[in-house]
N, C-alpha and C positions, 0 to 999 in steps of 0.2 A: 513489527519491529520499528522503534520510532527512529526520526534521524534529523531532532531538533532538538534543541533544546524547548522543552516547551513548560508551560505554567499545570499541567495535569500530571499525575504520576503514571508510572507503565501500567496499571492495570486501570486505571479514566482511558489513557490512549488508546489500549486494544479493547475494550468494550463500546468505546465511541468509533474505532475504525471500523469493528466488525459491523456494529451497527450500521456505519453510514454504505459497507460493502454490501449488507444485507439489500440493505432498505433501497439502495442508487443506483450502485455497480452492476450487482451477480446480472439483472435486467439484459444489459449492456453488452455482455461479453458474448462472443462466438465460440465455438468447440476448437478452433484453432487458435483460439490465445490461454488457453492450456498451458501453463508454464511459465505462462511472462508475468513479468512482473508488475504490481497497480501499488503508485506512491497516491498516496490519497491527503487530503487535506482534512483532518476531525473538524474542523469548524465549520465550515465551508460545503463542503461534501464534494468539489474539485476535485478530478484523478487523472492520473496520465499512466499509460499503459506501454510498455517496452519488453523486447527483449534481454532489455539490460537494465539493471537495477537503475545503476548510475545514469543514466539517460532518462529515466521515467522521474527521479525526484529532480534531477535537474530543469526538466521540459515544466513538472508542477511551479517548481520555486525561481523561473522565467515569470510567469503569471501572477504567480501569489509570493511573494518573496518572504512572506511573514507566516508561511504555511505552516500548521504543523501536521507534522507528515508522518502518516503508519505506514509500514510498506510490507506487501504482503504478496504470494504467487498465487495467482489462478489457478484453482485446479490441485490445490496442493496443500495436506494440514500446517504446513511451516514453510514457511519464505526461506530460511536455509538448513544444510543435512550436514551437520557433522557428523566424521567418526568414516571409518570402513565400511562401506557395500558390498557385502558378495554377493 
């Protein structure tokens, strides 16, 4: 999910995010950040990883202010679940 305005369209953003998730991040991660969230930077390949969504692009775009930013959940086909869970 992007959360800039950026010069690439949504699908340049989620193929450059997953890529740079693939290629940088997945490395990265431990089996307890399951669920949090990784604001990632596509150009860059910069990410910051929270609990909270809002606190991960913010910690990125502290850094990088010009990021452009995919945000996505560890451990998860989709960053978020609409609709009823039973």
């Amino acid at each position: 999910m992007p959360t800039t305005n950026s010069s690439h369209t949504l699908d340049e953003l989620a193929i450059r995010g997953a890529d740079v998730f693939d290629r940088q991040v997945r490395s990265e991660l431990r089996p307890e950040d399951d669920g949090k969230f990784v604001a990632i930077d596509v150009n860059s390949g910069d990410f910051e990883l929270d609990e909270n969504d809002y606190a991960a692009v913010e910690r990125l775009r502290s850094r990088k202010p010009k990021a452009e930013v995919w945000l996505l959940r560890a451990g998860f086909p989709t960053t978020y679940r609409m609709g009823v869970v039973r």
